[in-house]
MIVO-483167 format. One record per residue: x, y, z of N, C-alpha, C, O in turn. Coordinates in steps of 0.05 Angstrom, whole numbers, padded with zeros to 5 digits, always signed. Layout:
XYZXYZXYZXYZ...
END
This chain:
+02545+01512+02576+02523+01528+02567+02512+01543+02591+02511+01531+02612+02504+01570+02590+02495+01583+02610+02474+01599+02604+02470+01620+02617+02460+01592+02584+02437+01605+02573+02421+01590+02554+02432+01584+02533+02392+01582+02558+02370+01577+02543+02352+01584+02547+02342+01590+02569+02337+01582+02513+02312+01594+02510+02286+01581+02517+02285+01556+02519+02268+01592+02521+02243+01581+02527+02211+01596+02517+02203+01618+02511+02203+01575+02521+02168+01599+02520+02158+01591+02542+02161+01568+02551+02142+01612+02554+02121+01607+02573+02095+01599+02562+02087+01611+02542+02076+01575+02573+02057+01572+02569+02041+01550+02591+02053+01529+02596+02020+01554+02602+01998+01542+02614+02027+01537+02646+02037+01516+02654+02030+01559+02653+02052+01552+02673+02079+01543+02673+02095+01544+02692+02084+01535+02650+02106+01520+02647+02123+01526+02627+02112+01535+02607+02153+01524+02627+02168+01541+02606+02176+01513+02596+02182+01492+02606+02172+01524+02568+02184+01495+02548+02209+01503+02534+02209+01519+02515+02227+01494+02541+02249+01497+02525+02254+01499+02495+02245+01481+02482+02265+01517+02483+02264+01514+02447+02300+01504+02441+02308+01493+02421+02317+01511+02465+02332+01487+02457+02345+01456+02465+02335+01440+02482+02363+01452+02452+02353+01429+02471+02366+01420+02507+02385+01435+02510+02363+01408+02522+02362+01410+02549+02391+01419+02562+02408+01403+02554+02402+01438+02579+02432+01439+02583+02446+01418+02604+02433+01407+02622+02468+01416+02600+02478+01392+02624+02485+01411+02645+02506+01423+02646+02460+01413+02668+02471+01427+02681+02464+01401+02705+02446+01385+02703+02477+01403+02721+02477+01393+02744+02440+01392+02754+02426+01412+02750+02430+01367+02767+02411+01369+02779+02411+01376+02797+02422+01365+02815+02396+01402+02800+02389+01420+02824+02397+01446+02827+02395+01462+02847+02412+01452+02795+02425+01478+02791+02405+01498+02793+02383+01493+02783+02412+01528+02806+02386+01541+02820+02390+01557+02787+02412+01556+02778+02370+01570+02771+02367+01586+02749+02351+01614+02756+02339+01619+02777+02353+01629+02735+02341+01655+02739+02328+01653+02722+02337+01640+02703+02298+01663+02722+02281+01660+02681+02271+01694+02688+02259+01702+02708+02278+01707+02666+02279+01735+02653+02259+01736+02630+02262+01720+02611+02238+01753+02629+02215+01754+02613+02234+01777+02589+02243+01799+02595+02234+01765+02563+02244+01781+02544+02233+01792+02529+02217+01777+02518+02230+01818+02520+02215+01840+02506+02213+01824+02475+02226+01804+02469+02196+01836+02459+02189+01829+02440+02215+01838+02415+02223+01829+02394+02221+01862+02433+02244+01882+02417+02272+01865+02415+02290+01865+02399+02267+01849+02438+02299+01840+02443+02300+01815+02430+02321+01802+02428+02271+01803+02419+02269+01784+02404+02277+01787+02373+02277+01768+02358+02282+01806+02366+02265+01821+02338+02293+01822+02329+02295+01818+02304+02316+01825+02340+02343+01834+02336+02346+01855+02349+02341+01863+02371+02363+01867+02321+02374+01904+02336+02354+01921+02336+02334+01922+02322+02363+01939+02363+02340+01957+02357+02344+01980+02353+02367+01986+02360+02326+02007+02339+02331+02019+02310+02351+02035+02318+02366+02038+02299+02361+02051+02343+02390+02070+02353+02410+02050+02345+02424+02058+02326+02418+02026+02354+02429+02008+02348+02441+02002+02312+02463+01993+02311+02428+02007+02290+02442+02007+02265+02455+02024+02255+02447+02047+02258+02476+02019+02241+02494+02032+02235+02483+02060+02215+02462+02056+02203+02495+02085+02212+02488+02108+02199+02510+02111+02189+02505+02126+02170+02533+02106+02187+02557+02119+02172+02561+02093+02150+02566+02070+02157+02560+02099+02129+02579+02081+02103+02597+02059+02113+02592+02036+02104+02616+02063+02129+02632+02048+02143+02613+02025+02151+02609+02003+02140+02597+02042+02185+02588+02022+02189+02557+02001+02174+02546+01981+02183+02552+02015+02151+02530+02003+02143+02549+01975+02121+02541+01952+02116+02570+01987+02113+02583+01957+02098+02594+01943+02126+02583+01922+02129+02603+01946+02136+02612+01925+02166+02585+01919+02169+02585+01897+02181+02567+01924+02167+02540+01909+02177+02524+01893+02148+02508+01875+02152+02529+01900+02130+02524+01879+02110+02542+01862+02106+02533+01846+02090+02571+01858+02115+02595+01843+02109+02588+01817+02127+02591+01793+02122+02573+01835+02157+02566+01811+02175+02541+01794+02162+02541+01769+02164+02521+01806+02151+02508+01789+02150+02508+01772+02120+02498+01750+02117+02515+01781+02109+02533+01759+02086+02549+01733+02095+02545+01710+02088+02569+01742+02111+02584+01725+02132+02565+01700+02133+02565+01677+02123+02549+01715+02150+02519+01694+02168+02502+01683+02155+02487+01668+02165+02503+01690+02129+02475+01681+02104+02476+01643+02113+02497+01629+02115+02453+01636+02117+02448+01611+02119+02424+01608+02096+02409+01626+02090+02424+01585+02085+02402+01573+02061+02388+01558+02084+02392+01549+02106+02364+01558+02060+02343+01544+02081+02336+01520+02056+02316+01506+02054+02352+01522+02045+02344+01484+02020+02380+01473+02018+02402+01481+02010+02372+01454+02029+02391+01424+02027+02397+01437+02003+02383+01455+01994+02427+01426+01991+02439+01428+01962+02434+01422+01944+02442+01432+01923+02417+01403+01947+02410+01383+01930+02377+01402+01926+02366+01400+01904+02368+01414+01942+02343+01416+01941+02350+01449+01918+02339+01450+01896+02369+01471+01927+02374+01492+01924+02383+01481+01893+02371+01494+01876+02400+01462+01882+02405+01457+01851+02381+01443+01835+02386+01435+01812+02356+01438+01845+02339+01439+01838+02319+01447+01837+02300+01434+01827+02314+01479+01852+02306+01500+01855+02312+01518+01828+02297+01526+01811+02344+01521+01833+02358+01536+01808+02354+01525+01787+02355+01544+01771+02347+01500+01773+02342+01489+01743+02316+01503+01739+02309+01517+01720+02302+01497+01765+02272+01502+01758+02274+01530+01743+02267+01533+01719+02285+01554+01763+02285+01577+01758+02296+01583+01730+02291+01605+01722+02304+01571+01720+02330+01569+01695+02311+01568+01673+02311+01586+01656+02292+01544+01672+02275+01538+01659+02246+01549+01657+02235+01548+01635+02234+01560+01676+02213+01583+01675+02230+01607+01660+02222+01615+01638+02251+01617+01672+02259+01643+01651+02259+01639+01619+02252+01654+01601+02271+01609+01617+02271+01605+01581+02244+01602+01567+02240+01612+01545+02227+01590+01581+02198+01589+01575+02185+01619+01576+02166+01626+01564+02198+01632+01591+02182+01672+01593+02197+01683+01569+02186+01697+01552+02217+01676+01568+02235+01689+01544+02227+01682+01515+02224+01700+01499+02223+01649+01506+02212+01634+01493+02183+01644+01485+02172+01635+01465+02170+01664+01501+02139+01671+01504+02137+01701+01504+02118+01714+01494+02152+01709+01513+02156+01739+01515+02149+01757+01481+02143+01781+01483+02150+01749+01460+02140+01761+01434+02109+01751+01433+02091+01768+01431+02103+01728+01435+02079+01730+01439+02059+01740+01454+02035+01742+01447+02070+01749+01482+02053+01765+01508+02053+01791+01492+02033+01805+01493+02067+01796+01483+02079+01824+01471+02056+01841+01456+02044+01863+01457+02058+01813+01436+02034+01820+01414+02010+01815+01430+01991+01822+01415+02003+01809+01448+01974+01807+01453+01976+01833+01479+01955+01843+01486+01997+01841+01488+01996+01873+01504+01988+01893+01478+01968+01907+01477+02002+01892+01462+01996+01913+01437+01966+01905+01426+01955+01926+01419+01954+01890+01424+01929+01881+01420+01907+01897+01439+01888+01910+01431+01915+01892+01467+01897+01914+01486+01897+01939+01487+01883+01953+01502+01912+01949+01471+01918+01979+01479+01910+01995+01444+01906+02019+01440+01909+01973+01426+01897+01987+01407+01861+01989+01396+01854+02004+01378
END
């Protein structure tokens, strides 16, 4: 490893990953990073041609990470499953009471 992150705070940089095996006493450089360079790409940097705007959605499809366990994400999806049948289930009655306000 030859690179980690950190924050500066009250003097001291706290690492955000976790510690590298580097040899005790390895000399380091610490580089103050722009907010921009935090942020991702920056706006010259995205693609303008068709080409490259699907090569840049292909990547980040590639990269898609979930943020719910499987278990959590298939019971997310029932939920969602089941509020639509209940809107659908309800949807003639909202209906008639929208037509109700407007007359």
């Amino acid at each position: 490893m030859s690179a980690v992150r950190g924050i500066y705070r009250d003097g001291k940089i706290e690492l955000r990953t976790p510690p590298p095996d580097w040899e005790e006493g390895a000399e380091v450089e610490v580089n103050k990073r722009s907010i921009t360079s935090l942020a991702g790409m920056r706006d010259e940097d995205w693609p303008t041609t068709p080409e490259g705007v699907a090569a840049h959605l292909a990547r980040m499809d590639a990269a898609a990470v979930g943020f719910l366990a499987p278990h959590e994400e298939a019971e997310w999806l029932q939920a969602m499953r089941e509020q639509k049948e209940w809107e659908l289930a309800r949807s003639e009655e909202h209906a008639e009471r929208l037509r109700g306000m407007f007359e």
